[in-house]
Backbone as a ProteinNet text record, in pm:
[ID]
protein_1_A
[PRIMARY]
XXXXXXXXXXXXXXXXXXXXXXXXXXXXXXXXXXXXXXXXXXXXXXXXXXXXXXXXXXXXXXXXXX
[TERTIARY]
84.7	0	89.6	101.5	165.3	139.6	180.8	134.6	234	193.2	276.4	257.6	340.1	315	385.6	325.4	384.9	372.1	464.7	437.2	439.2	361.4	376.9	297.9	312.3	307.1	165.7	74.4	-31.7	-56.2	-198.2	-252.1	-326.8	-276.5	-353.6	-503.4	-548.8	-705.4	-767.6	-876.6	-934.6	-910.1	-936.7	-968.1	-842.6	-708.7	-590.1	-537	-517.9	-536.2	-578.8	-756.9	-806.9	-763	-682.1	-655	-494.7	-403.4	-318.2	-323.8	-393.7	-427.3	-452.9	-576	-602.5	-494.8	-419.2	-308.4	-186.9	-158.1	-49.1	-103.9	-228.4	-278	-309.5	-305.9	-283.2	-164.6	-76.6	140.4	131.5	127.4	155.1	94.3	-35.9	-86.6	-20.6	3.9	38.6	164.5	301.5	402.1	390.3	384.4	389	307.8	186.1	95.2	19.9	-9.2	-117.5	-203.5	-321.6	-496	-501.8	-602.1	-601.7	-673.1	-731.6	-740.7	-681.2	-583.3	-459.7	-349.6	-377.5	-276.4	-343.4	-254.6	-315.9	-155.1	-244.8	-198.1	-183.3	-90.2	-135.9	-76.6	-105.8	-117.9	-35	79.5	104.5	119	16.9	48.3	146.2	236.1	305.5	302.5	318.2	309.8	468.2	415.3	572.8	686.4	624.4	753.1	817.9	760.5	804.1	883.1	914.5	1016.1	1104.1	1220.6	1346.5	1394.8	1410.2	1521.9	1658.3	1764.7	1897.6	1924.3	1883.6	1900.5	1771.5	1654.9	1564.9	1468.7	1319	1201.5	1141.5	1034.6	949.6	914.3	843.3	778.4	855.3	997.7	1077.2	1099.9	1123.3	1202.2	1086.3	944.6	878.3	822.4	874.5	827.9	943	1051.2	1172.9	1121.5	1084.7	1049.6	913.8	862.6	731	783.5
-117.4	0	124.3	175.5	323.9	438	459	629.5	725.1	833.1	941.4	1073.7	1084.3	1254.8	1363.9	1473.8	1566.6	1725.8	1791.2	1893.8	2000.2	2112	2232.8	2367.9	2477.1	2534.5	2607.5	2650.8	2679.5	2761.3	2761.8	2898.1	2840.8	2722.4	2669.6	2646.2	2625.4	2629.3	2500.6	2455.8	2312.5	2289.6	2299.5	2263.4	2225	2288.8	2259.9	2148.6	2092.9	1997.9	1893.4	1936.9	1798.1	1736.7	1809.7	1785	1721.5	1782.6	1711.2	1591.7	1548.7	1438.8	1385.7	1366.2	1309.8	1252.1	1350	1340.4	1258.5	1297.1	1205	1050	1038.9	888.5	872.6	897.3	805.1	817.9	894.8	856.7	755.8	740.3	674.9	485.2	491.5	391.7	297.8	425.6	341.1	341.6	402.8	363.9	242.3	221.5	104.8	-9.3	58.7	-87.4	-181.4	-22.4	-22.6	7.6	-80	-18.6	110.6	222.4	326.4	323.5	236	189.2	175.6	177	116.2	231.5	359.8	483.3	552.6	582.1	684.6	846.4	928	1081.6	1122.6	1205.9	1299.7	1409.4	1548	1655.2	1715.3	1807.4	1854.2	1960.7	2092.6	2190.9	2273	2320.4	2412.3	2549.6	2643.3	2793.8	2827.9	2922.2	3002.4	3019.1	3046.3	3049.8	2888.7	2828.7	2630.9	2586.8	2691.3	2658.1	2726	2675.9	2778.9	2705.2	2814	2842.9	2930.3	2851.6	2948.9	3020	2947.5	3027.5	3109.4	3131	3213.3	3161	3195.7	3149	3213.5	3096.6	3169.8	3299.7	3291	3411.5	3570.1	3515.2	3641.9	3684.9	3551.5	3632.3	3689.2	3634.8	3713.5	3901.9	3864.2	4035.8	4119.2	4079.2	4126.5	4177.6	4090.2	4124	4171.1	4215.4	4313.1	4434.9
0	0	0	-126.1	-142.4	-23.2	45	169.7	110.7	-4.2	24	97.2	180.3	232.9	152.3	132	35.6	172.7	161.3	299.2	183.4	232.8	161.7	240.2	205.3	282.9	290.6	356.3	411	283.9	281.6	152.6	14.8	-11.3	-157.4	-95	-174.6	-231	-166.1	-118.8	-127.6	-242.6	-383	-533.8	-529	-534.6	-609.6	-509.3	-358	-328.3	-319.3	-383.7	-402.1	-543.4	-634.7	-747.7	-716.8	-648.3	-617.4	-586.7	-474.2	-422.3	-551.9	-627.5	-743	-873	-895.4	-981.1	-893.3	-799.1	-729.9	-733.7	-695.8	-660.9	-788.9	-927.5	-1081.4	-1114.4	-1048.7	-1079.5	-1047.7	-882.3	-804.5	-857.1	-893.7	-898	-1066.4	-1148.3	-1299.7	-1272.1	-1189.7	-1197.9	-1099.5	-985.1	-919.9	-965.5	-1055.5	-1076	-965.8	-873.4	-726.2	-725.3	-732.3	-714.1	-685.7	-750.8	-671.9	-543.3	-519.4	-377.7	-278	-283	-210	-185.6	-279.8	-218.9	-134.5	-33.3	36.4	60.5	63.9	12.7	138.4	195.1	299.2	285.5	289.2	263.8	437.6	444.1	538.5	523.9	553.3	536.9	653	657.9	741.6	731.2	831.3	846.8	817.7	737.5	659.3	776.5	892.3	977.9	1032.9	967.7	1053.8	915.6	805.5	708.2	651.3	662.2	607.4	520.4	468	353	385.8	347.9	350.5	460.3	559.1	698.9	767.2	698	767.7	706.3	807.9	750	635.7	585.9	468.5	478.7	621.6	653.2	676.5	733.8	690	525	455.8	323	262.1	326.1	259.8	277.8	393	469.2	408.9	373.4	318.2	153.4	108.7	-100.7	-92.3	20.4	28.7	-37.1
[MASK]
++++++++++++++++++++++++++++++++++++++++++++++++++++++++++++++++++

């Protein structure tokens, strides 16, 4: 049974997740040749400050290119 977690960061849409989910679980299922029954997706969203880049959080570099 395929489980992928994919983390990303807070703000997308219900729609464009539920489409992720969707599209990941027909990769997932025609490259392995796994029921789509059998994948399961999980979605981790995180807050811009619980991820860095290059030394500082999202949430700084973004207050910075404001």
């Amino acid at each position: 049974m395929p489980f992928i977690q994919i983390n990303i960061l807070k703000g997308r849409s219900p729609e464009k997740k539920e489409r992720l989910i969707r599209e990941v679980t027909d990769v997932v299922s025609n490259v392995l040749e796994a029921p789509v029954q059998n994948v399961r997706i999980m979605i981790n969203e995180l807050e811009p400050e619980h991820w860095g880049i290059a030394g500082e959080s999202v949430k700084k570099r973004n207050e910075v290119t404001k």
